[in-house]
C-alpha positions in Angstrom: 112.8 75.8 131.9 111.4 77.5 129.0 107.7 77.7 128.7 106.4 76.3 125.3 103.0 77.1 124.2 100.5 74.9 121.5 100.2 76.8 118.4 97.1 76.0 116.2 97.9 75.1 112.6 96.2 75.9 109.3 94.0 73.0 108.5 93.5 72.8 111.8 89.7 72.6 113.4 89.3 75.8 115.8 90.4 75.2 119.6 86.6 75.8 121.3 86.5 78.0 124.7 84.3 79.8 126.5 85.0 83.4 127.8 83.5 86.2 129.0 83.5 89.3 126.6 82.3 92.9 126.4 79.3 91.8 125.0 78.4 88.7 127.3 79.7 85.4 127.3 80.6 83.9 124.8 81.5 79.9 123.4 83.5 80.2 120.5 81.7 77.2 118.6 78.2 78.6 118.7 80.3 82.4 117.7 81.4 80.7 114.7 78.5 78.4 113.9 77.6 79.3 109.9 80.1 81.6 109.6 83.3 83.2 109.2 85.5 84.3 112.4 88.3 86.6 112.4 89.8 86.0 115.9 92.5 88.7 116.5 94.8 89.6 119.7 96.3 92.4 120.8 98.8 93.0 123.7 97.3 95.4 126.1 94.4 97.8 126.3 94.8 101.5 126.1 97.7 101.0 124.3 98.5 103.5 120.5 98.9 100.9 118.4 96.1 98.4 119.6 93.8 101.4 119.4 94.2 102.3 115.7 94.1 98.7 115.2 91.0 98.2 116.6 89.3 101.2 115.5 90.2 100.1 112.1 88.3 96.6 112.5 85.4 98.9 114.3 85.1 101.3 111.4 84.7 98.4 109.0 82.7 95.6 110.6 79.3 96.8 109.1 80.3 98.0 105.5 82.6 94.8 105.3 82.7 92.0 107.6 79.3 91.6 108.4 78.6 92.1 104.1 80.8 89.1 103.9 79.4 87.0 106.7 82.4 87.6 109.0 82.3 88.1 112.6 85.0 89.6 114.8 86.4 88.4 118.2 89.0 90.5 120.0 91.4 89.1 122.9 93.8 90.6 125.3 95.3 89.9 128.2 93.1 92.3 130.5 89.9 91.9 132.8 86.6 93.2 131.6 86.7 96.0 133.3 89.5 97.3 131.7 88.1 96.4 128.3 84.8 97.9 129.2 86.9 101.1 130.5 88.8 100.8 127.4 86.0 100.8 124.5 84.3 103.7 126.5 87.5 105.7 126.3 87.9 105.5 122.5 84.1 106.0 121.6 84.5 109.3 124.0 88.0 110.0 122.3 87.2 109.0 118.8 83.4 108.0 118.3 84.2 104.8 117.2 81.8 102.4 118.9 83.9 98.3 119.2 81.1 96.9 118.4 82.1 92.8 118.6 83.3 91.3 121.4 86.1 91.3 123.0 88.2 88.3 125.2 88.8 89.3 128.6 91.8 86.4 129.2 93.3 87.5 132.4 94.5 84.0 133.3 95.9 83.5 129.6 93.8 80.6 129.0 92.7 81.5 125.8 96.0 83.1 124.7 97.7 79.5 125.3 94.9 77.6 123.6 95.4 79.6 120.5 99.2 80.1 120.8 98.8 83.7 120.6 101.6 83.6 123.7 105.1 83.7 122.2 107.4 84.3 124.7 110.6 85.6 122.6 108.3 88.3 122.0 106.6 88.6 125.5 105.5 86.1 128.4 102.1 88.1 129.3 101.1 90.4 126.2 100.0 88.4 123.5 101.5 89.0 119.7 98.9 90.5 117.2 97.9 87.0 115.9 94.9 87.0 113.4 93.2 83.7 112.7 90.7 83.2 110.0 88.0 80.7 111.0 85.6 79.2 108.0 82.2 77.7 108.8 82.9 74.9 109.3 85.2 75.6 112.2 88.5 74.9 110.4 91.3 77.4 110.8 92.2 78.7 107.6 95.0 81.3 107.8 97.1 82.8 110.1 98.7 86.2 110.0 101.3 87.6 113.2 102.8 90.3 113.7 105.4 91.6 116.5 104.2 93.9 119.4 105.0 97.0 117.6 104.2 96.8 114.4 100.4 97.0 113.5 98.3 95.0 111.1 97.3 95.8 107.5 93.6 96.1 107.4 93.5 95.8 103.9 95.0 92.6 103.7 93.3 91.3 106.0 90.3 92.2 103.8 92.1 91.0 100.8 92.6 87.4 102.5 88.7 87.1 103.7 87.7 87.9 100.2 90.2 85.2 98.6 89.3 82.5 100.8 85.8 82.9 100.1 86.5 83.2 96.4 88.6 79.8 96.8 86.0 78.3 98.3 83.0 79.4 95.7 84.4 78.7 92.5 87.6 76.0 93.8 90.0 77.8 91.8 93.9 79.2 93.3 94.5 82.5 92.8 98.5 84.3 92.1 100.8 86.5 93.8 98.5 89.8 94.2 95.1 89.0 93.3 92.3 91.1 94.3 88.9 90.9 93.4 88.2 91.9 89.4 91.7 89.8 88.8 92.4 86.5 86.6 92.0 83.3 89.1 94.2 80.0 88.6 93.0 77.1 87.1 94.1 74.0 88.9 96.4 71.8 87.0 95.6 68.8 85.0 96.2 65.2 87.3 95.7 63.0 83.9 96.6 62.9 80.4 92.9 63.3 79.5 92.6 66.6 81.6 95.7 67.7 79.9 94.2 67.3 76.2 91.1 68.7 77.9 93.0 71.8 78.6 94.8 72.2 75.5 91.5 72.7 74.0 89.8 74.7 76.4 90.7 78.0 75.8 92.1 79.2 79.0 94.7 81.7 79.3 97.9 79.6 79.2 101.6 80.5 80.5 102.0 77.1 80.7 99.6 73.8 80.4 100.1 74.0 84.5 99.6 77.7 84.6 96.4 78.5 83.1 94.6 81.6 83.7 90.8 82.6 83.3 88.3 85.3 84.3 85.5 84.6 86.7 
């Protein structure tokens, strides 16, 4: 019988836990309490592809992350010893420190809550599944990506920044935005708002694809 596992949904609110990580234990409600998460899995310590991956996260959790009220949380399937033997190895190897926590989920618990378990991929590694967490505690985007391909830290960046921007100024923004670029203007839902727009001076392909600067 095939084993199915429950796989969180944007809009969704957070599925809570508590684990031990590298840096203590940790409940996931309190982690995220006031602001952003950026929950992300990986299949296996001392692995290549984990390791750039979470050296890149590493490298840019103070000039970045923690600049745009983000925390990080890591997860693999591993105990905490191997994590602990793991971060010790890269900061001797590398001199990047991981900083932020990371999951130890040796029973898969957490991998399960969070359906970061896919098992066309693998039944006991999990995929490299990123989950962006507002606030508020509501899951906001989702990004996965097989076992051997690694994760663009750039748009992983990109996406932080653009939900945040969403959520400031409650605008949409195109195919390719980055900061500095014109933002959407939500379409008009009356006839008044439609007349209102004609008028207004925005940047129009369309009167349902209006365009402005912030």
């Amino acid at each position: 019988m095939e084993t199915t596992y429950q796989m969180p949904r944007i809009g969704d609110t957070a599925p809570d836990f508590e684990a031990v990580t590298t840096t203590g234990k940790l409940k996931f409600s309190d982690y995220n309490k006031d602001n952003w998460v950026i929950f992300f899995s990986h299949p296996a310590d001392f692995t290549p592809v984990c390791t750039t991956e979470m050296s890149g996260f590493a490298m840019n959790q103070a000039s970045f992350f923690d600049e745009h009220n983000c925390k990080l949380l890591g997860l693999s399937i591993d105990s905490i010893h191997s994590h602990i033997a793991w971060v010790d190895n890269v900061r001797k190897n590398t001199g990047v420190l991981f900083k932020f926590p990371i999951v130890a989920d040796i029973d898969m618990s957490v991998s399960k809550l969070w359906g970061m378990l896919q098992p066309g991929e693998s039944e006991t590694a999990a995929v490299r599944a990123v989950f962006f967490v507002d606030p508020t505690g509501k899951i906001r985007l989702i990004m996965y990506y097989p076992l051997s391909v690694g994760r663009n830290m750039e748009e992983i960046k990109r996406a932080l920044v653009a939900l945040q921007t969403v959520d400031e100024h409650k605008i949409a923004l195109p195919l390719d935005w980055k900061p500095g670029d014109k933002v959407i203007v939500p379409p008009p839902k009356t006839l008044h708002a439609l007349e209102e727009r004609l008028d207004s001076g925005l940047e129009m392909v369309d009167f349902y694809l209006a365009k402005k600067q912030l």
